[in-house]
Each structure stands twice: as C-alpha cells, then as structure tokens.
C-alpha positions in Angstrom: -26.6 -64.0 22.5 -25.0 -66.0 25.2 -22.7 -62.7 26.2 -22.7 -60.7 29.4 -24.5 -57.0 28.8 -24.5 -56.1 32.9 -23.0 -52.3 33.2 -19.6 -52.3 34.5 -16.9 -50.1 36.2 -13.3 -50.0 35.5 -11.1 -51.6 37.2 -7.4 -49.8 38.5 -4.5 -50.7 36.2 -1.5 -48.5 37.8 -1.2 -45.2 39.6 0.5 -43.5 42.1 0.4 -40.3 43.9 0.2 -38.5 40.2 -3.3 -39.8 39.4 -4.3 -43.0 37.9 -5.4 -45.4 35.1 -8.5 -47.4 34.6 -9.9 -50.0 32.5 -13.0 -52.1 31.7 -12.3 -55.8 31.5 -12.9 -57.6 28.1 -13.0 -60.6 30.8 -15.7 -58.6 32.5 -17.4 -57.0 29.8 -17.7 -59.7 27.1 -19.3 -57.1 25.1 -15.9 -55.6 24.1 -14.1 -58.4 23.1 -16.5 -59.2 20.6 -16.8 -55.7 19.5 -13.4 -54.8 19.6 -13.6 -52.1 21.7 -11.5 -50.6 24.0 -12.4 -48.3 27.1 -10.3 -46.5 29.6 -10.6 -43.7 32.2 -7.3 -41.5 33.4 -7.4 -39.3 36.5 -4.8 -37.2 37.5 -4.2 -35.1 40.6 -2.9 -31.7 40.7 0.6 -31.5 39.2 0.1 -35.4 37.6 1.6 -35.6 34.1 0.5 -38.7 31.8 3.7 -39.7 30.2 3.8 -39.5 26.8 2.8 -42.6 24.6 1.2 -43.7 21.6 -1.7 -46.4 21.2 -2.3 -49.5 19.4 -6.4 -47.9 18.4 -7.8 -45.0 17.2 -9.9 -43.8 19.9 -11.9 -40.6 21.3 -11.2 -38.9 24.8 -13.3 -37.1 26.4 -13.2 -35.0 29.2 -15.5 -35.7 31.9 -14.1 -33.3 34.7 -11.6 -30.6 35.4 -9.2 -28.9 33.1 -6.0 -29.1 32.0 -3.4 -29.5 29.1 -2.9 -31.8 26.5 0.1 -32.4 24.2 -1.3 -34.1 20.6 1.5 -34.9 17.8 -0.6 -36.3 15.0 1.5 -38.8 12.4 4.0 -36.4 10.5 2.4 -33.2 12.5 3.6 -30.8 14.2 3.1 -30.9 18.4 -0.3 -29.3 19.3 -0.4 -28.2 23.2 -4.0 -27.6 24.0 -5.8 -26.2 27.0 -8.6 -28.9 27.7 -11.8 -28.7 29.7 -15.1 -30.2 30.6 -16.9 -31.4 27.6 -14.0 -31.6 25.0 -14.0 -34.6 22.8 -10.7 -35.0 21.1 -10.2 -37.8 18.2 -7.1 -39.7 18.1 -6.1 -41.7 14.8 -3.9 -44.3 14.7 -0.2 -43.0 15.3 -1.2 -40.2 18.1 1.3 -39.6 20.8 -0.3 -37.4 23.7 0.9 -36.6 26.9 -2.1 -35.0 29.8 -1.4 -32.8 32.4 -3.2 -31.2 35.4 -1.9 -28.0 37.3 -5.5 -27.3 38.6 -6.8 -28.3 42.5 -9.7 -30.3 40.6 -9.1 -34.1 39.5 -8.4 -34.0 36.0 -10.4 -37.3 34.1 -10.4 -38.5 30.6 -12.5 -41.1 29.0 -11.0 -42.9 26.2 -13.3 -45.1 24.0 -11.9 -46.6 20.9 -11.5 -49.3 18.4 -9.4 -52.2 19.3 -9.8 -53.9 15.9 -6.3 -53.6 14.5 -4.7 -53.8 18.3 -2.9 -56.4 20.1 -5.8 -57.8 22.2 -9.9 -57.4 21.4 -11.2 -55.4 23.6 -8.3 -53.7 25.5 -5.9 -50.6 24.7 -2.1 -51.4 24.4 0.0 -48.2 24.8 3.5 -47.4 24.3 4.9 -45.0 26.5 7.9 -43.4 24.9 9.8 -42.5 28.8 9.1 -44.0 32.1 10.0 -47.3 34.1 8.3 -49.1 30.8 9.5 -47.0 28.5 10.2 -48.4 25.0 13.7 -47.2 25.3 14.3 -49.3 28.6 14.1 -51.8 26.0 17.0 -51.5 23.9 21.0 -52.0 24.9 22.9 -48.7 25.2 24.7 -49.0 22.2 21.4 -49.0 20.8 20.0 -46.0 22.4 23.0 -44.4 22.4 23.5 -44.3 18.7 20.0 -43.3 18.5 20.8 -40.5 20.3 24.3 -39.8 19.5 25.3 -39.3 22.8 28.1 -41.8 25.1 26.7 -44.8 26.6 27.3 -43.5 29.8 25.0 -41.0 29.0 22.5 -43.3 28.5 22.3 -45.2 31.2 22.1 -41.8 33.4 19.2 -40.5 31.2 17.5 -44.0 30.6 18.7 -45.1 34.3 16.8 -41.9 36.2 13.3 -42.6 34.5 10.8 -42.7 37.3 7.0 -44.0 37.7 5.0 -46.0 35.4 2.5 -44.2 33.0 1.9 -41.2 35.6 4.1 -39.0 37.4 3.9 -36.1 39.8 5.5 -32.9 38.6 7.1 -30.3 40.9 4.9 -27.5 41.1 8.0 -25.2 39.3 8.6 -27.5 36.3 7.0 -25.5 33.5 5.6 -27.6 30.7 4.4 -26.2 27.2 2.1 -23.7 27.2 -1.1 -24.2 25.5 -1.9 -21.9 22.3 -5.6 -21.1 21.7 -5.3 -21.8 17.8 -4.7 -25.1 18.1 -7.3 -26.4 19.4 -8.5 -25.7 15.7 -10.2 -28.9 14.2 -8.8 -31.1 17.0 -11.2 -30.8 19.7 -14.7 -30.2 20.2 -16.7 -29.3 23.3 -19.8 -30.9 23.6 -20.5 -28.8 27.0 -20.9 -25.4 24.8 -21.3 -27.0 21.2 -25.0 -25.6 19.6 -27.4 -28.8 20.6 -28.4 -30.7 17.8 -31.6 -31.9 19.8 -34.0 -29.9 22.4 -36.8 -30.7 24.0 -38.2 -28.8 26.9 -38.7 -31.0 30.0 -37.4 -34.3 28.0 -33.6 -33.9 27.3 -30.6 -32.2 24.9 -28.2 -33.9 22.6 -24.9 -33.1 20.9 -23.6 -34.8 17.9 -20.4 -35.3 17.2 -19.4 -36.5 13.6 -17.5 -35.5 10.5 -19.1 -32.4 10.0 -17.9 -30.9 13.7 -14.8 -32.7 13.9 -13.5 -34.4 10.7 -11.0 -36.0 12.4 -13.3 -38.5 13.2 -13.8 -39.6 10.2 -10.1 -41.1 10.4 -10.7 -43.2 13.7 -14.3 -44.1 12.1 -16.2 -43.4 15.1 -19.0 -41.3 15.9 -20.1 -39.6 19.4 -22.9 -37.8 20.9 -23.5 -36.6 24.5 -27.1 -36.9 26.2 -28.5 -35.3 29.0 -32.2 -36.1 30.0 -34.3 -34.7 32.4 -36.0 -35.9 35.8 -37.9 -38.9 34.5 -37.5 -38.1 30.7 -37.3 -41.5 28.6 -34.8 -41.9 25.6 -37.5 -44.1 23.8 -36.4 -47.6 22.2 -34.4 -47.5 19.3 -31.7 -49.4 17.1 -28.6 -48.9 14.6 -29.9 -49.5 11.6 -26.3 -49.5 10.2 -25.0 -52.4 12.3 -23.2 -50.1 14.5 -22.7 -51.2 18.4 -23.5 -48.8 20.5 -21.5 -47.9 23.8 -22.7 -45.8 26.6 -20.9 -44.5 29.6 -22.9 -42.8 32.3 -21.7 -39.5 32.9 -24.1 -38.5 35.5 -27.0 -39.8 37.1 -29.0 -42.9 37.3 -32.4 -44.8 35.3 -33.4 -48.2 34.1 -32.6 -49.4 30.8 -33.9 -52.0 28.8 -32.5 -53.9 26.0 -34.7 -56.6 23.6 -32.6 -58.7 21.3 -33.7 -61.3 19.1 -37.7 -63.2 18.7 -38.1 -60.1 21.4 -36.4 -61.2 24.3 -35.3 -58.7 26.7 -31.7 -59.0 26.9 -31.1 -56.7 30.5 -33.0 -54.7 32.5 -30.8 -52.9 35.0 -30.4 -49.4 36.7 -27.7 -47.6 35.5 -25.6 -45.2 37.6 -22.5 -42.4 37.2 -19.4 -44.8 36.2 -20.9 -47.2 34.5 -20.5 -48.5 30.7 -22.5 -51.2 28.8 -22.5 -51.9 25.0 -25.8 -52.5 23.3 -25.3 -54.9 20.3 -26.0 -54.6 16.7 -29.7 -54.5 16.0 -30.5 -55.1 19.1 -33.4 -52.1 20.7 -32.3 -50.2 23.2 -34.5 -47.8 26.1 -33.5 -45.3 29.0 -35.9 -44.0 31.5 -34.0 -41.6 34.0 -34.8 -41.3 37.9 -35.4 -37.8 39.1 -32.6 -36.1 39.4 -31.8 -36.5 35.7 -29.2 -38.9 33.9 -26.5 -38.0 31.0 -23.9 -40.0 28.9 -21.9 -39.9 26.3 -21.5 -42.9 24.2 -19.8 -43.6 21.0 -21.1 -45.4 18.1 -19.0 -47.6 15.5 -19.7 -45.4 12.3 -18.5 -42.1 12.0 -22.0 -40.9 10.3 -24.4 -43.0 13.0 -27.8 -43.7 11.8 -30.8 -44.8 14.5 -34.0 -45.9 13.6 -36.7 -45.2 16.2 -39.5 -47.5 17.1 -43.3 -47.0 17.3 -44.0 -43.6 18.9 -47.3 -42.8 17.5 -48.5 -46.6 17.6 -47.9 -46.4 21.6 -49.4 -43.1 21.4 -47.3 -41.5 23.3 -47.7 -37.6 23.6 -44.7 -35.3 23.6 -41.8 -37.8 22.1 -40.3 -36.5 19.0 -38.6 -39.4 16.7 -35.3 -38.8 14.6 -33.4 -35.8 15.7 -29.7 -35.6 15.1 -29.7 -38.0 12.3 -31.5 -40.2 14.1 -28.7 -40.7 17.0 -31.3 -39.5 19.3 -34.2 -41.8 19.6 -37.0 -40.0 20.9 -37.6 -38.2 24.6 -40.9 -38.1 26.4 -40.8 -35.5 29.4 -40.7 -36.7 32.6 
C-alpha cells in the first residue's frame, strides 16, 4: 500500500471569537479518502453556539472536554435538547440537524468521526447550515424565501440580511436558548466516561464498547466505537479486523509507539503518537500500541457497527499477564506496564 498512514492533526477551517472548526485533510491523510471517512473537531468558547446544520454522513461525536448543550432533530423527530458532557458519544444518522452550545468557562470540543461514503467528497464532511452568512437560505431570491415563509419580501431581506458569522457565533450572555430535559438523552447518547467497562485489567488498561446493544442508533450510521485507556507502559497487543473493517483512532490523551505490519509482513509505520492525533489502520492490516509512562487513551471508531478483532499470538510469545478477546474482540490484549 503506496498510501500515507503518518498520524495527523486537524487543520483550522473557520472560527471566530465563538470557538472554532477543524478538520483532517483527505489531502493529508490519504487514509480517508480511500476509506471514506470523515473527521472533524469543534471547539467553542464560553457563550459560542454552532449554528444549526445538517450533514452529508452519518457520523458519531464525541465529547472530549467540557460540557454543554446540544440540540438533535432526528429525520421526522421531534427536537431533542440535551445536556452533554465529557465522555458522551452521540450517533447521528443521515438527516440530523444539531446545533452545540457552550455557557460554561471550560472550552467545549466535539469529535465527529463518520462515514463519507454517500457524501459529496471522500474523505471530508459537507454540512449545511440552515442560518448564517452560508446559510442555505442566503441562497434563494426573496420571492423564494419569502413564500417559504409567508412573510413580505422586505421582510426577508431584514431577517436573511442580519445573519451574522459563519458556522459559529458568540451569544450574548442573556440570550436564553432551550433548556435541556434529562429524558432525552434516552437512547441518544452514551457516556463512555461512566458506562460499566466492558474490559479490566489491573495495571494494563479499561475499555468501553459502544455498539448496538448500548446505543442502537448506531446501528443506523453502521459504525461502531469503543474508548481505551491504558496504563503507564501497558501494550494494546497486535491485532486485526477480521471483518474488513478500518480502524480509526484518535488520541485522546497521552502518548506511545505504534506499530502497524501490512502485507508479506512489512511494517507499514512506526511512530509515537501523541494527544491530537488520528491515524487509520487499514483492513487486515495488524495493528500494536505500547504507551509511555504517563498512560495513553483513545477513542476510535470502527466501520461495522458489531466490530470483530482477532488477536495474535499471546501464548506463542509467551507473554504473561495479556488477556486476548475482551469486548467482542475490539480489545486486543493488554500486558501491564
């Protein structure tokens, strides 16, 4: 394979004084282009709204840091405002419209990881923001609009005409948005943070899962997800999908060398790995992750919404302490540090 697997960081796409909006390169990151997949990172500051929009790819966000609120409006659903937090992982099928919002002192920041098989471009999100300087509605003529809306054209072009900021805003501290209701939060989001751990091994690591079974959403953007945290100097042992999934890891925390060997055995990368980071690990290809000391997590998602991985040779290296399968085989084996 001729293709690029060097970890990468985002590069900035728009922001302002409301937060800002990420992406990884297909141009970068050959890696999603050929796996159609998409990958993105939002941050807002305090009072920074993400407009709302809708998306080209079914994707999951994550929260890695702060908290906040979240407007959801599933295809021919009602609106679901949601407190948000650390930890949650929130699917979004095809047809989603969310808005994000953060009234707290702490950066607000989303992951989104997704499937960019059915969008406009491999390897890169397309959104749609419904208000906004690129609003869809900037778009039409007034007559258009107006009819839409059944209000006077002159209307229109003082509604349409006093949009401001592209993608993000930043609220005035006394503009109350929805509140968010507890209930629904019901089968739409699930926090890996606090979720019961599907793997643990004293001094080696812990894994969450996240698949049908905890959020059956997912089974609508066909993607599955699990978080990882090792310990200081734990190994995630070599593995690979043995359903011809890709695997694509983001480095939450942390730092460690990885290792990937591809085909007739050759290693593919070796690298260190640090916070920020995401590389894709192709199909079939074996995969390994030794953390430094001070420990290394990462939440990855993996192109099956009921991910299979097949461990490799524990006993024959004779290894003591690593423990194969786990979690339906997402987790390949840990040996404490």
């Amino acid at each position: 394979m001729d293709v690029d697997l060097t970890p990468k960081l985002p590069k900035n796409v728009f922001g302002g004084d409301g937060g800002s909006y990420q992406a990884w390169c297909p141009d970068d990151l050959g890696m999603l282009k050929r796996g159609n997949i998409g990958a993105a990172k939002l941050g807002l500051q305090k009072n920074g709204l993400a407009l709302p929009r809708y998306s080209d790819s079914a994707k999951v966000a994550y929260v890695l840091q702060g908290n906040g609120v979240a407007g959801v409006v599933l295809p021919e659903k009602d609106e679901k405002v949601i407190g948000i937090r650390k930890g949650d992982a929130i699917a979004l099928p095809f047809g989603a419209v969310t808005w994000w919002y953060n009234k707290e002192d702490t950066e607000l920041i989303v992951l989104f990881l997704g499937d960019t098989s059915k969008g406009h471009k491999a390897g890169s999100f397309t959104d749609f923001y419904l208000t906004g300087t690129n609003g869809i509605f900037t778009g039409f003529s007034t007559e258009f609009v107006s009819r839409a809306w059944d209000v006077d054209e002159s209307t229109v072009k003082a509604l349409v005409g006093s949009q401001s900021g592209k993608g993000i805003v930043k609220l005035d501290g006394s503009i109350k948005l929805p509140e968010p209701k507890k209930e629904d939060r019901d089968r739409l989001v699930y926090n890996c943070e606090e979720a019961p751990l599907d793997v643990d091994i004293k001094n080696g690591g812990r894994v969450v899962v996240l698949n049908t079974k905890n959020l059956p959403l997912v089974a609508e953007i066909g993607l599955g997800a699990d978080l990882v945290k090792l310990d200081g100097g734990a190994m995630c042992s070599p593995g690979f999908s043995c359903d011809s999934a890709l695997q694509v890891t983001y480095i939450v925390s942390g730092s460690g060398r990885v290792q990937v060997v591809g085909v007739d055995g050759k290693r593919v990368l070796e690298t260190t790995v640090k916070a920020g980071q995401l590389f894709i690990v192709p199909r079939f290809f074996v995969v390994s992750k030794i953390c430094d000391p001070d420990g290394m997590s990462w939440f990855s998602i993996i192109t099956t919404p009921e991910p299979g991985v097949h461990p490799l040779g524990w006993k024959d290296v004779g290894v003591e302490g690593t423990v194969a399968g786990g979690a339906g085989g997402l987790f390949q084996g840990v040996v404490g540090g």
